[in-house]
Structures are given as structure tokens and as C-alpha cells.
py3Dmol code that shows the C-alpha trace and the ligand (Angstrom):
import py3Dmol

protein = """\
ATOM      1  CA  UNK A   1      28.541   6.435   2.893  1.00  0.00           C
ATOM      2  CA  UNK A   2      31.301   6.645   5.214  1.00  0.00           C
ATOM      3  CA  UNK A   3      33.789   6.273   2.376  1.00  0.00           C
ATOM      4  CA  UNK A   4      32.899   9.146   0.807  1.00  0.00           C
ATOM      5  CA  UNK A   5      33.119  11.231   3.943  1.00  0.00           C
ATOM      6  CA  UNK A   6      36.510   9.422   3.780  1.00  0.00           C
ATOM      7  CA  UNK A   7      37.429  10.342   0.606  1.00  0.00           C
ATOM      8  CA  UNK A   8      36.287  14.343   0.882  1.00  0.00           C
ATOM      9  CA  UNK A   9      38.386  14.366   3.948  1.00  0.00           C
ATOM     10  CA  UNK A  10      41.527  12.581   1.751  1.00  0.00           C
ATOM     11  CA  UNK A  11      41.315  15.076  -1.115  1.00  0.00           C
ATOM     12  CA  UNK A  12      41.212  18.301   1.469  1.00  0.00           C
ATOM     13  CA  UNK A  13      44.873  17.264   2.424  1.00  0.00           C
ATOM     14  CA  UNK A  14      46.394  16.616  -1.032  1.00  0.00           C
ATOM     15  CA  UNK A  15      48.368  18.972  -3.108  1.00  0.00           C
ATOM     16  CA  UNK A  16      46.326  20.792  -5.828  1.00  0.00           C
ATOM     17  CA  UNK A  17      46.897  23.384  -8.021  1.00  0.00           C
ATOM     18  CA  UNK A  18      45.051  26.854  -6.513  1.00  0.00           C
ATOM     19  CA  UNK A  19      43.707  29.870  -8.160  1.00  0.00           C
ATOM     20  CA  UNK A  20      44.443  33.024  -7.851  1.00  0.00           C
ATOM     21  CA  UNK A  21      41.250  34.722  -9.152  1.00  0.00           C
ATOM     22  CA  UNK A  22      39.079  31.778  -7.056  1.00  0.00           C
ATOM     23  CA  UNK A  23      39.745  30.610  -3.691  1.00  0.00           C
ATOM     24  CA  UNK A  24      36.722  27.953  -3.527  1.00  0.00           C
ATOM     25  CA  UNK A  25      38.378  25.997  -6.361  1.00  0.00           C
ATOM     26  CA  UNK A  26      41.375  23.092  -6.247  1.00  0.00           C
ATOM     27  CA  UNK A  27      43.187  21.673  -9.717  1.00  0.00           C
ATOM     28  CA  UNK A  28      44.154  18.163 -10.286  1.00  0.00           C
ATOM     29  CA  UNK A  29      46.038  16.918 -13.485  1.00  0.00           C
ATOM     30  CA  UNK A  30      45.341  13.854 -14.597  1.00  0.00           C
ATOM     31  CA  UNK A  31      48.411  11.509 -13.868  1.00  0.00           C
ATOM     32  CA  UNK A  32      47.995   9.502 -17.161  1.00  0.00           C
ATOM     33  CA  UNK A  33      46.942  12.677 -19.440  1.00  0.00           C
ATOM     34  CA  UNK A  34      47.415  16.247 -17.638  1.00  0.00           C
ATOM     35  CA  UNK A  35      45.916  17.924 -20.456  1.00  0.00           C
ATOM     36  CA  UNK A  36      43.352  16.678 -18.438  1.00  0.00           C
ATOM     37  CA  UNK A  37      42.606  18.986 -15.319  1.00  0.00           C
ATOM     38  CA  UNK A  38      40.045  17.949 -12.311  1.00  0.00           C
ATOM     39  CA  UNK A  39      38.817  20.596 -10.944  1.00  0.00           C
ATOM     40  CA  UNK A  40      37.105  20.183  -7.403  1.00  0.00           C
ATOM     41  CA  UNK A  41      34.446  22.288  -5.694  1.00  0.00           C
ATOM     42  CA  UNK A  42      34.802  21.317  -1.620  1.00  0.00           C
ATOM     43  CA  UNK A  43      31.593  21.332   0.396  1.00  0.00           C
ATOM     44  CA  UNK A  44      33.269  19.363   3.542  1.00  0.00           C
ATOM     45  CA  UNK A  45      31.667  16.011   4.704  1.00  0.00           C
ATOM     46  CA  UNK A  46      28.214  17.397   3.312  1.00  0.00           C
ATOM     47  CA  UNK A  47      28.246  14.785   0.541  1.00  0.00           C
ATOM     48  CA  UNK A  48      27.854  17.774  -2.214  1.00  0.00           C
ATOM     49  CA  UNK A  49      31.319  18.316  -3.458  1.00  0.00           C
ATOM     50  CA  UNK A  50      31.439  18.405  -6.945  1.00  0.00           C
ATOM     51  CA  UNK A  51      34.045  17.962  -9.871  1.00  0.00           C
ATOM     52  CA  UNK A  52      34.179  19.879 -13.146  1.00  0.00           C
ATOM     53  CA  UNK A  53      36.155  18.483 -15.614  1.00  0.00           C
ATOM     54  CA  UNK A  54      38.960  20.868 -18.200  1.00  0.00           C
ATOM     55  CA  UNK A  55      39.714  18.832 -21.509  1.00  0.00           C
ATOM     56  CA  UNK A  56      42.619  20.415 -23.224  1.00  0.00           C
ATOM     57  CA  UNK A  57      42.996  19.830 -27.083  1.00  0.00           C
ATOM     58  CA  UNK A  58      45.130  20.929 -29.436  1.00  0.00           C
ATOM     59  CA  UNK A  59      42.479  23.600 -30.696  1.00  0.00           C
ATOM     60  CA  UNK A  60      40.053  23.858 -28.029  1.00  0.00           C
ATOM     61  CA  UNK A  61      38.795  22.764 -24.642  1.00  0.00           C
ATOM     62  CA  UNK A  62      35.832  21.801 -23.146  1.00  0.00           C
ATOM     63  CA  UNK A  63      34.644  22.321 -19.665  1.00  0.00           C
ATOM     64  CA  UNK A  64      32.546  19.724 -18.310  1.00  0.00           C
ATOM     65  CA  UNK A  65      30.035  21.269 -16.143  1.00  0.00           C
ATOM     66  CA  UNK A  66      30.287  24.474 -13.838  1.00  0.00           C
ATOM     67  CA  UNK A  67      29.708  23.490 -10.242  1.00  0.00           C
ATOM     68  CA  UNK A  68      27.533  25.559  -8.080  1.00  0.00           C
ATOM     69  CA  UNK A  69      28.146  29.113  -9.212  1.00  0.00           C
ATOM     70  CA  UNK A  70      30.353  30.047  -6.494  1.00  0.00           C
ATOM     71  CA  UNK A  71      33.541  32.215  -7.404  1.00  0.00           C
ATOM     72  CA  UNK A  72      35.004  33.400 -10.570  1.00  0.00           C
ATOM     73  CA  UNK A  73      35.275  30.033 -12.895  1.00  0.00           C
ATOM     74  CA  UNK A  74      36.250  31.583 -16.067  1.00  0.00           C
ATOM     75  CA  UNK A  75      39.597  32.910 -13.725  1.00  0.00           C
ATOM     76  CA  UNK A  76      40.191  29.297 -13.297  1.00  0.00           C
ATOM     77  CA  UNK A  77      40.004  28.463 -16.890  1.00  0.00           C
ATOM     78  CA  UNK A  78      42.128  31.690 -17.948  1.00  0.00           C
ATOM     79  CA  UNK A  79      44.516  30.370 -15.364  1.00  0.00           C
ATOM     80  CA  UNK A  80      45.077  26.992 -16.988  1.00  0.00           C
ATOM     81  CA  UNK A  81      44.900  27.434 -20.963  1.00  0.00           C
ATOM     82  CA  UNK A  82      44.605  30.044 -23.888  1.00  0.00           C
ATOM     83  CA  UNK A  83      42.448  28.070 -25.586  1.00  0.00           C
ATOM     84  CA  UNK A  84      38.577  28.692 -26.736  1.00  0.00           C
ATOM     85  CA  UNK A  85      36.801  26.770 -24.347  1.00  0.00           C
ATOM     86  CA  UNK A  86      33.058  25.002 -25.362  1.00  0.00           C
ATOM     87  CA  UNK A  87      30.935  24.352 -21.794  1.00  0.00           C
ATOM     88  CA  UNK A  88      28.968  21.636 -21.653  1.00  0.00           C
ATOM     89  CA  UNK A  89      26.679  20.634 -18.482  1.00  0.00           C
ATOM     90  CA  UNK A  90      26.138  16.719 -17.950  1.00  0.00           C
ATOM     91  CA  UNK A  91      22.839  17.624 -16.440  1.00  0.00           C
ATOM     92  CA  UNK A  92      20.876  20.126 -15.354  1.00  0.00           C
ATOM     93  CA  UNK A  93      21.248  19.995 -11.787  1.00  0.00           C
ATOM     94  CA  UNK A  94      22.371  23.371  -9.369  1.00  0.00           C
ATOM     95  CA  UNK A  95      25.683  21.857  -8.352  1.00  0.00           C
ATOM     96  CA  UNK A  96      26.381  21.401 -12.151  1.00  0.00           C
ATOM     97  CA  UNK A  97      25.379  24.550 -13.911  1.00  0.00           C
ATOM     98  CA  UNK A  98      25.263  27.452 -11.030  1.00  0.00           C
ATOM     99  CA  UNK A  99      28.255  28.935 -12.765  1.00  0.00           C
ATOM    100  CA  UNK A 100      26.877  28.751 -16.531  1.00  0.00           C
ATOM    101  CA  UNK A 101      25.973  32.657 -16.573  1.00  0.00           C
ATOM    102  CA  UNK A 102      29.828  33.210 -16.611  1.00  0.00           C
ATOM    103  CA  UNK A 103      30.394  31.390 -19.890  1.00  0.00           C
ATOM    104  CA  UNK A 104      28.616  33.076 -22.939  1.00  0.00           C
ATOM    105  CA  UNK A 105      26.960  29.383 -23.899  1.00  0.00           C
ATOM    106  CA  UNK A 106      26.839  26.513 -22.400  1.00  0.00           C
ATOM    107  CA  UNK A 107      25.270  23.794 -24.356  1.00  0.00           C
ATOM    108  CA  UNK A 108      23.163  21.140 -22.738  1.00  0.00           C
ATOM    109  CA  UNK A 109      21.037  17.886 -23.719  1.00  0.00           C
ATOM    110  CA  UNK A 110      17.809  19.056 -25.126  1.00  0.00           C
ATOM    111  CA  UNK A 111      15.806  17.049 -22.940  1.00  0.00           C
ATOM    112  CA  UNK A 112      17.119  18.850 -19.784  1.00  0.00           C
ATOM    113  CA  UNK A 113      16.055  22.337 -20.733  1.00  0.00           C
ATOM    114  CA  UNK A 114      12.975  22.741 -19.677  1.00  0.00           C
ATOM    115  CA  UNK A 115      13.896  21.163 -15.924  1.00  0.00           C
ATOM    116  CA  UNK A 116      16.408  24.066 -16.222  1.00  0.00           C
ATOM    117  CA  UNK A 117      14.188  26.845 -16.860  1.00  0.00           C
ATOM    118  CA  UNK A 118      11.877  25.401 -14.566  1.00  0.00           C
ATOM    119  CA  UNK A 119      14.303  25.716 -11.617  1.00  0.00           C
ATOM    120  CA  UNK A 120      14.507  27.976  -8.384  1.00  0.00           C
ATOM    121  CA  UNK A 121      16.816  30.683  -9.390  1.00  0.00           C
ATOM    122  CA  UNK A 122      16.443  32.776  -6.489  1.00  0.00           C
ATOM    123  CA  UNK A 123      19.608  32.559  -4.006  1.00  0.00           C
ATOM    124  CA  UNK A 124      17.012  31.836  -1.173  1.00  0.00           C
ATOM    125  CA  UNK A 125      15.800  28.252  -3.026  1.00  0.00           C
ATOM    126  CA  UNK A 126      18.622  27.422  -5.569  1.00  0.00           C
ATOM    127  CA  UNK A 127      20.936  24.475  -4.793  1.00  0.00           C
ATOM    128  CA  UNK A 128      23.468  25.440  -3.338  1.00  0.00           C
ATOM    129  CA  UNK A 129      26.621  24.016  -0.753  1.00  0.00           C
ATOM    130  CA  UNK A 130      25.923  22.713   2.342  1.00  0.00           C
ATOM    131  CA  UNK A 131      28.546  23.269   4.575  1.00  0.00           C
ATOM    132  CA  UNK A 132      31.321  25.738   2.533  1.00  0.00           C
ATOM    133  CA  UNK A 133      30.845  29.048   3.887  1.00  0.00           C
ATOM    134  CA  UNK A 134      31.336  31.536   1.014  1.00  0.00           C
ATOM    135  CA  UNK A 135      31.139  35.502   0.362  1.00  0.00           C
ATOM    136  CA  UNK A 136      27.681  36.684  -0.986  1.00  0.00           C
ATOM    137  CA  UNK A 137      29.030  38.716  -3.603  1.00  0.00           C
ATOM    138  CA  UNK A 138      30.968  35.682  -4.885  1.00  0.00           C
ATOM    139  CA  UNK A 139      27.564  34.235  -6.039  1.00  0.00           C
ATOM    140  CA  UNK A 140      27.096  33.717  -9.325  1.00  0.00           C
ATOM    141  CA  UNK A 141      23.465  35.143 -10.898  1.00  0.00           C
ATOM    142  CA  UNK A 142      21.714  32.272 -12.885  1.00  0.00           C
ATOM    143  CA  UNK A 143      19.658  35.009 -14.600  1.00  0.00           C
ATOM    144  CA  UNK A 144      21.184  35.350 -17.756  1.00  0.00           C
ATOM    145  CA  UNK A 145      22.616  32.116 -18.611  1.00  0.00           C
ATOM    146  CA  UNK A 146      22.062  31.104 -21.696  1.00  0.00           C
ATOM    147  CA  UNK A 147      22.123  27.549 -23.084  1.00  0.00           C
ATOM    148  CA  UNK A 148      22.268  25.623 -26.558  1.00  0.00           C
ATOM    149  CA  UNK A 149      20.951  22.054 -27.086  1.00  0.00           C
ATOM    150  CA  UNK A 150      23.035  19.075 -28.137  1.00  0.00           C
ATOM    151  CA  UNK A 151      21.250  15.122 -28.813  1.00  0.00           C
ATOM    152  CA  UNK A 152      22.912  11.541 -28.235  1.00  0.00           C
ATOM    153  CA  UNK A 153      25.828  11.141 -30.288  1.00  0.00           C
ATOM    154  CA  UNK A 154      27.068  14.331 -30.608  1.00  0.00           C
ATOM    155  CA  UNK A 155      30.566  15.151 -30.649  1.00  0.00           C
ATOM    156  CA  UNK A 156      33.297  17.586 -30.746  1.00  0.00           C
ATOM    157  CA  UNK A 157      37.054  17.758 -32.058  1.00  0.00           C
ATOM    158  CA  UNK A 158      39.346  19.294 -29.575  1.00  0.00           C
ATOM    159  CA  UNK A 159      42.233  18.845 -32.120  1.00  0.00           C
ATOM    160  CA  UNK A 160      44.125  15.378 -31.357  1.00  0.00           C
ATOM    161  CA  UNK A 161      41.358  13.887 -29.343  1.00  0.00           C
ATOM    162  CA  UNK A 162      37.394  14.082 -29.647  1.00  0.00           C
ATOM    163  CA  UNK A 163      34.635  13.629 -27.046  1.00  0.00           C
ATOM    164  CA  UNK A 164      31.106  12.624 -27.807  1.00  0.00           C
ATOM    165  CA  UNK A 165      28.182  13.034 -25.690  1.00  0.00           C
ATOM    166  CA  UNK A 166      26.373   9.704 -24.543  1.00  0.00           C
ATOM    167  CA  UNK A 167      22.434  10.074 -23.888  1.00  0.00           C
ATOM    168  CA  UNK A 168      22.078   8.387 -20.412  1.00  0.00           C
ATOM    169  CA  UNK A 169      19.052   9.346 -18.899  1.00  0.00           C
ATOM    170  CA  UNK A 170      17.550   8.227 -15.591  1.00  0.00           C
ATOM    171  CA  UNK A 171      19.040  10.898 -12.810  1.00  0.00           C
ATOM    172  CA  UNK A 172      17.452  13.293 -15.551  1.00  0.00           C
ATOM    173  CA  UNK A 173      15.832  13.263 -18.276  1.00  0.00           C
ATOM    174  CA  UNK A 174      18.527  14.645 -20.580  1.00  0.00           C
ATOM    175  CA  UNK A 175      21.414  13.504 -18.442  1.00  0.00           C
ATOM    176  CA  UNK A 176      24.531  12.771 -20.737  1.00  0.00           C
ATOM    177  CA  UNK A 177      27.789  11.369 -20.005  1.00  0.00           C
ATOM    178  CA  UNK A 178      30.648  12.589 -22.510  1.00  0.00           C
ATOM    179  CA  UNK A 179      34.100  10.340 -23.572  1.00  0.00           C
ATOM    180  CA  UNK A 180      37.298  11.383 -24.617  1.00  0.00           C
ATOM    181  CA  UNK A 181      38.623   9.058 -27.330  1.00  0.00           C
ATOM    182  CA  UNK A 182      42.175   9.541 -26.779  1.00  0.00           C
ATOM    183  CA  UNK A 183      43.044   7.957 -23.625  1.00  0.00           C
ATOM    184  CA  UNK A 184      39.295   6.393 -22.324  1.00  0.00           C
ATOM    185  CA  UNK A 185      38.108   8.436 -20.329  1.00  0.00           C
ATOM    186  CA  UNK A 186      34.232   8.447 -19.653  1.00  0.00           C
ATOM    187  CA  UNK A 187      32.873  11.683 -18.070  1.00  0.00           C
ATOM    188  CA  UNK A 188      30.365   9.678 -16.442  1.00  0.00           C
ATOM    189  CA  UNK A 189      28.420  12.878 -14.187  1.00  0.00           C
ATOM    190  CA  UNK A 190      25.761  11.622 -11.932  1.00  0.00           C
ATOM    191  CA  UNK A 191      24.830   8.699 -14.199  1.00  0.00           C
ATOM    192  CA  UNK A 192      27.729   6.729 -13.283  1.00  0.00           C
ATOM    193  CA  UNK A 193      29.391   7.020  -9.307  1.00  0.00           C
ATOM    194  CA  UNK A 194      31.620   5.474  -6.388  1.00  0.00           C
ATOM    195  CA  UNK A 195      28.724   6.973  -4.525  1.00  0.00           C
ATOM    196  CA  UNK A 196      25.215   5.786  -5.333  1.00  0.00           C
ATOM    197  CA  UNK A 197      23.252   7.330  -8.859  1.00  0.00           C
ATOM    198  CA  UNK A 198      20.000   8.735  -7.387  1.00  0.00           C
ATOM    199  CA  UNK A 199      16.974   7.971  -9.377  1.00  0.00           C
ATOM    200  CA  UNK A 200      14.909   9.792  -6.825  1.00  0.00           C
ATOM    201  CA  UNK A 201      11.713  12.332  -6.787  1.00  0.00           C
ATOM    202  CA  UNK A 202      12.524  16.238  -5.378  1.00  0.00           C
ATOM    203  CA  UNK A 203      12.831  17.912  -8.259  1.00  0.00           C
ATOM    204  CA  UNK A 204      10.644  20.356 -10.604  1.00  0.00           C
ATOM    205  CA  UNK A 205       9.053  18.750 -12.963  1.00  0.00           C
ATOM    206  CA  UNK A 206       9.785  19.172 -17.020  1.00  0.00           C
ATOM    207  CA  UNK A 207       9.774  17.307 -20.495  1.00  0.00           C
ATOM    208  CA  UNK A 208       9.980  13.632 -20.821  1.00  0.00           C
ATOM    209  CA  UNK A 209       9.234  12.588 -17.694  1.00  0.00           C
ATOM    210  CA  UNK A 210       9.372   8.929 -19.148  1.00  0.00           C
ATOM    211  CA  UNK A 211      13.177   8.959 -18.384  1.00  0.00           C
ATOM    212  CA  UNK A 212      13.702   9.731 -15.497  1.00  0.00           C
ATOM    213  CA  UNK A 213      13.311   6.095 -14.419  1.00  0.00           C
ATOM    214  CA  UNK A 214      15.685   2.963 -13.645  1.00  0.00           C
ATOM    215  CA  UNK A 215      14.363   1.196 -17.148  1.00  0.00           C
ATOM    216  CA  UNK A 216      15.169   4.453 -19.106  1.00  0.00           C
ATOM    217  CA  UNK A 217      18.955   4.160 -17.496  1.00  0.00           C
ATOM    218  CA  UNK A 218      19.156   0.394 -17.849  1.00  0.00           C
ATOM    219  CA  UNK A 219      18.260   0.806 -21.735  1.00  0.00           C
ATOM    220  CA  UNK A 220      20.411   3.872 -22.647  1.00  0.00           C
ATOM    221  CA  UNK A 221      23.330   1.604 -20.993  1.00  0.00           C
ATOM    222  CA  UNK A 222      22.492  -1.504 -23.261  1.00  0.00           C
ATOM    223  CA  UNK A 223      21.959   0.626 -26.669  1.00  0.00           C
ATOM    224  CA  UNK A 224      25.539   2.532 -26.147  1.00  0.00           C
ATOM    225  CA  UNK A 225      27.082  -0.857 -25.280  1.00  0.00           C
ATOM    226  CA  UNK A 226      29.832  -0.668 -27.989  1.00  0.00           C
ATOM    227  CA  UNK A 227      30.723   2.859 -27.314  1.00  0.00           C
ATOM    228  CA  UNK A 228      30.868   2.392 -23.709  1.00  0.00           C
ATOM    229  CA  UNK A 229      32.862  -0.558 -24.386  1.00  0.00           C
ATOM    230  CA  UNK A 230      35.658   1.547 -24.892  1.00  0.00           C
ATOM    231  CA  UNK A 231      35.861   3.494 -21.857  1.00  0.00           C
ATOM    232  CA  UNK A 232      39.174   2.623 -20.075  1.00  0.00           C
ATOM    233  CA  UNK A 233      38.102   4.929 -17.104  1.00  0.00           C
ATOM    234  CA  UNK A 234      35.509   6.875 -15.370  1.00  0.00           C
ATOM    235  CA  UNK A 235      35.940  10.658 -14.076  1.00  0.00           C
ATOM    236  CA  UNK A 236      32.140  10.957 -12.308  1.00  0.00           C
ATOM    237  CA  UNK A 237      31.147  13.967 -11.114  1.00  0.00           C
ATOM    238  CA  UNK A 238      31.304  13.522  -7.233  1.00  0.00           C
ATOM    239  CA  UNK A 239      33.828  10.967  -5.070  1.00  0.00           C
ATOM    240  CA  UNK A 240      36.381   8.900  -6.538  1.00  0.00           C
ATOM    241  CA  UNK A 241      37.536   9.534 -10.050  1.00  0.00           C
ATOM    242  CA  UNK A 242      39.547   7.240 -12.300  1.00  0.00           C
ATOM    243  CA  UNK A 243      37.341   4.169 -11.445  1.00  0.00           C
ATOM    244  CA  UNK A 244      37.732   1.001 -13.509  1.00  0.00           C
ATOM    245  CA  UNK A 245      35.656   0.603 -16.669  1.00  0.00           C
ATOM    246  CA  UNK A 246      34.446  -2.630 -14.816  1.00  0.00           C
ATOM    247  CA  UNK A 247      31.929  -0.148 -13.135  1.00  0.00           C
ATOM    248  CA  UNK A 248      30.022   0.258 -16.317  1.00  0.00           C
ATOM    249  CA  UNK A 249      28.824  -3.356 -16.481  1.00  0.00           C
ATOM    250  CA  UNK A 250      28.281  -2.949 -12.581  1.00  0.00           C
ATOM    251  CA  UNK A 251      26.083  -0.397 -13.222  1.00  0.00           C
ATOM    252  CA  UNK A 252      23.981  -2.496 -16.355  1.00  0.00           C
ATOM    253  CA  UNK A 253      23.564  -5.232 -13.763  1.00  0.00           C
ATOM    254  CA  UNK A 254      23.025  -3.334 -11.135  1.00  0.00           C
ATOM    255  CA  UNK A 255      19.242  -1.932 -13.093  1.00  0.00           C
ATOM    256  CA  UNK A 256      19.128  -4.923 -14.624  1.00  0.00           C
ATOM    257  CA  UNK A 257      18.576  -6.574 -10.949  1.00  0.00           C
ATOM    258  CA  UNK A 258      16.313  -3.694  -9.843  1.00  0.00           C
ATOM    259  CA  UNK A 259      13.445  -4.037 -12.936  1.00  0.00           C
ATOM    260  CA  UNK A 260      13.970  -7.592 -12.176  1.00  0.00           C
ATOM    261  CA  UNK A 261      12.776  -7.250  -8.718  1.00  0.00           C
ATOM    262  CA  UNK A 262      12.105  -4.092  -7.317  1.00  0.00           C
ATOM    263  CA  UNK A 263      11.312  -4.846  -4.118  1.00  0.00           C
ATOM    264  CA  UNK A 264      14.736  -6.737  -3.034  1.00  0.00           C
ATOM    265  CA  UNK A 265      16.159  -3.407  -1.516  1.00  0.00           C
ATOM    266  CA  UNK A 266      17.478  -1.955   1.637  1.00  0.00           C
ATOM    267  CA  UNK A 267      16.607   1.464   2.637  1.00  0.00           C
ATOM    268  CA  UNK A 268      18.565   4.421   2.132  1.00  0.00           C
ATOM    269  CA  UNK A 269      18.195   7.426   4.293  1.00  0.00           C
ATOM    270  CA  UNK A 270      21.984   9.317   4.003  1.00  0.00           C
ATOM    271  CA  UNK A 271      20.168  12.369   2.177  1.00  0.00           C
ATOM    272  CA  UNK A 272      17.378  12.588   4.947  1.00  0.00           C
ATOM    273  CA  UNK A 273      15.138  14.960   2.348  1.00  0.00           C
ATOM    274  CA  UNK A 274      15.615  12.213  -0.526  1.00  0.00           C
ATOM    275  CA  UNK A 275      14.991   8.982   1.468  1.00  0.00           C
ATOM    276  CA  UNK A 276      14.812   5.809  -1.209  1.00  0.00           C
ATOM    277  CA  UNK A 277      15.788   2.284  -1.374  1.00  0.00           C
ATOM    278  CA  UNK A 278      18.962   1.088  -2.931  1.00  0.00           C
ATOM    279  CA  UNK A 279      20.327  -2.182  -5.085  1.00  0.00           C
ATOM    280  CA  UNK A 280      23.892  -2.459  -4.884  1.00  0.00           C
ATOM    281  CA  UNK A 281      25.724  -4.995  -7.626  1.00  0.00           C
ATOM    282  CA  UNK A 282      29.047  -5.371  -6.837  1.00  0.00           C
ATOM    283  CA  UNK A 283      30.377  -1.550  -7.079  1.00  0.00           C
ATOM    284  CA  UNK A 284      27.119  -0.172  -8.725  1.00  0.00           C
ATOM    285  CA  UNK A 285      24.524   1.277  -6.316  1.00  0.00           C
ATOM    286  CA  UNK A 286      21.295   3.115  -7.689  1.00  0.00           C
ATOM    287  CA  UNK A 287      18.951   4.396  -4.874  1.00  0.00           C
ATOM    288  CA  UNK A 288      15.484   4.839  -6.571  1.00  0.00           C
ATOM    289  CA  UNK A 289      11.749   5.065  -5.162  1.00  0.00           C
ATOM    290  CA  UNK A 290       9.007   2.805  -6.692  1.00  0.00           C
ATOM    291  CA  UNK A 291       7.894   5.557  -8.697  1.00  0.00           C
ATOM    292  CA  UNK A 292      11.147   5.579 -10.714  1.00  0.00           C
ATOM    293  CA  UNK A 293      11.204   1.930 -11.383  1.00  0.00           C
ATOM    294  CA  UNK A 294       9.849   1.872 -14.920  1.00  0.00           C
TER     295      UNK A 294
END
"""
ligand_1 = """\
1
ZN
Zn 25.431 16.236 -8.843
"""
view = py3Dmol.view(width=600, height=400)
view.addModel(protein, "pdb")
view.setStyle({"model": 0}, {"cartoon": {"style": "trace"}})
view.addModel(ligand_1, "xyz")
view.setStyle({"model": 1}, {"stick": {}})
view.zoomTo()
view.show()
């Protein structure tokens, strides 16, 4: 895990674009698309920094995700394009929907709603960062966010490129990864990391609990085989982004190993609340407990 204290202390020193109306936020254009804009939420060496993800169409945008609900997103968007923006969160999770209240919908796999609703809202026991010091007032309420419910295979037309939602469940039960057809891009969220995908207990409990399991994740990756066999790229939502498509077969093999044989792991213990075992396959690494096997 030392290379993604590494790589959180690389990004703090590079150039970015900064906000005027958001001081918590740093831009990134994508160097092969920057109609494409990263959008990075720093929470030091803590392990919790978070992207979002801006999609600029022709017509439209779409926001991937919201981060933690710290400082004034939609400045940030108004900041980068005109255009009506849709906001869609890969998962339910605090780091990835804390500022949803500041969009008027935010749409969301239906599966993950009720995790959602069932969540901590209070600022005393919501997930929030670590180590970023930040100004009270510049906390976002979750109180009146409001969400709409999209399934697998969705998709929606930007104008001159079109991104379609991918049903990949196993960090959650709805958890989705979206691509962009243009240039290849897989939005690949928790499901799909540099840093380990955490198939882990310590979370409230909600619909479908079936899926939040290795086997669910290992069989949502082998029925969206042809779509994901597109993906040039992935953009995850924490650590390194552009990584090679190759990590997408890393990742089959990688649960593939683990339902093989559960028991061939080494322990993890980085996230000393959340301790689990891991599997690493070549890049892939999934740290799961036994209860999330199958
Ligand atoms: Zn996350």
C-alpha cells in the first residue's frame, strides 16, 4: 500500500486546474480526450482520496459520482462547462455520493438504494475524510438528496459519444461501472482499482445481500465480457487512473482464483477497522472475508 501513499503524495505536486468557488477540489484533463476532466478530492496519505469523473458531450455531461460532500461541487461543474449535466453515483458509498444533495437528481443502480437510505447521515457517523481538515459550514447536508434508479445496460447519449452503465456488483450490491464509447474509457469506481477492490463486511445492511460477494463480482465480469472487451482504459475511482485494459482480465482471474480456493490468502490489515485477506493476480487484488466468498 505504499504505492498509493506514493501516488497521493505525486498528484499533490502536479499542476491541476483549481476552483474558484471550491478550494478542496483539483481538475485534470484527460491527455488523450480533455473533454474528459478528473476531478480529485485530496484526503493526504489517509488512503480515502477520491476521483469524480466530468464527461463532456456535445449535448450534455455526466458527472460520475460526487465525492464526500465537502465544498461547493456544482461551482466546479459551472466552472468547466455550460452544459446540462446528468449525475450518476457508481455506488452508494459516503466518499461517492456526500455531495448528491447539491445536484437536483442523481440517479443510482436500483439495487444500491436501500444501502443508501439505510446510511448514517448525521455529520457525527457519516463517512467522511480522514485527514483533510475542512470548514464545517462547507459540509454538504445529505438530507434532501434525492435519487432515481437506473438497471444493467443502461445508457446515455452525451451527443458524439455515449456511456452505458455496467452492473458489477460485489463491493455493493448495485455497484456499476459506466464506459464511454468514444475513446474506451471504463469508469471502473471501486469495482475495478490499482489499489485493492474490498469485498469486505462494515457496512449497513440493505437489498440483495446475495451480491455483495466475490462469486457475484466474478460472474457480472464473465456475463459483460464482450462489452468490457472494449475498454481501452480504466479511470477507477481512487489511485492511479488510465490503467491498461489488461487489468480487467486481472481482475476475472483474480475471483476466479479466490472461489477456487479461498483459503490461499495473505492477510490484509492496511484499513485496521476492515481487516480481510487478499488474492492478488498479477495487478488485480480483491481483499474479501470468508463471509463474502460466495
Ligand atoms: Zn470509494
Amino acid at each position: 500500500m505504499q504505492q498509493q501513499d506514493a501516488f497521493a503524495a505525486a498528484i499533490r505536486k502536479e499542476d491541476g486546474i483549481s476552483f474558484v468557488g471550491d478550494p478542496y477540489v483539483k481538475g485534470f484533463r484527460n491527455r488523450i480526450d480533455s473533454n474528459i476532466i478528473h476531478l480529485y478530492f485530496d484526503d493526504g496519505d489517509s488512503g480515502g482520496s477520491v476521483w469524480m469523473h466530468l464527461i463532456c458531450g456535445e449535448s450534455s455531461a455526466l458527472l460520475i459520482d460526487t465525492g464526500y460532500g465537502i465544498g461547493n461541487l456544482q461551482a466546479v461543474i459551472r466552472q468547466l462547462t455550460d452544459l446540462p449535466v446528468t449525475v450518476f453515483n457508481t455506488h452508494w458509498h459516503g466518499d461517492h455520493t456526500g455531495g448528491n444533495a447539491q445536484f437536483d437528481i442523481v440517479y443510482m443502480h436500483e439495487y444500491d438504494v436501500s444501502y443508501w437510505k439505510n446510511a448514517p447521515m448525521a455529520p457525527d457517523s457519516r463517512l467522511l475524510p480522514q485527514a483533510l481538515p475542512y470548514r464545517k459550514e462547507d459540509l454538504v447536508s445529505l438530507a434532501e438528496s434525492k435519487v432515481c434508479t437506473v438497471s444493467d445496460g443502461c445508457t446515455l447519449d452525451l451527443g458524439g459519444r455515449t456511456e452505458t452503465v455496467i452492473h458489477t456488483p460485489g463491493h455493493s450490491a448495485g455497484n456499476c461501472m459506466v464506459l464511454d464509447d468514444k475513446i474506451g474509457i471504463l469508469f471502473s469506481g471501486d469495482a475495478i482499482l490499482s489499489t485493492p477492490t474490498l469485498v469486505i463486511d462494515g457496512f449497513p445492511g440493505g437489498e440483495h445481500p446475495d451480491l455483495l460477494t466475490v462469486k457475484a463480482m466474478e460472474h457480472s465480469l464473465q456475463t459483460h465480457q464482450d462489452i468490457l472487451n472494449t475498454a481501452q482504459w480504466l479511470c477507477p475511482s481512487h489511485g492511479r487512473l488510465m490503467l491498461p485494459a489488461g487489468y480487467i482480465t486481472a481482475m476475472q482471474q483474480c475471483t476466479q482464483a479466490i472461489l477456487q480456493d479461498p483459503d490461499a490468502f495473505e492477510i490484509y490489515d492496511y484499513i485496521p477497522a476492515m481487516p480481510g485477506h487478499i488474492r492478488c493476480v498479477q495487478d488485480a487484488m480483491v481483499v474479501y472475508t470468508a463471509n463474502r466468498v460466495r
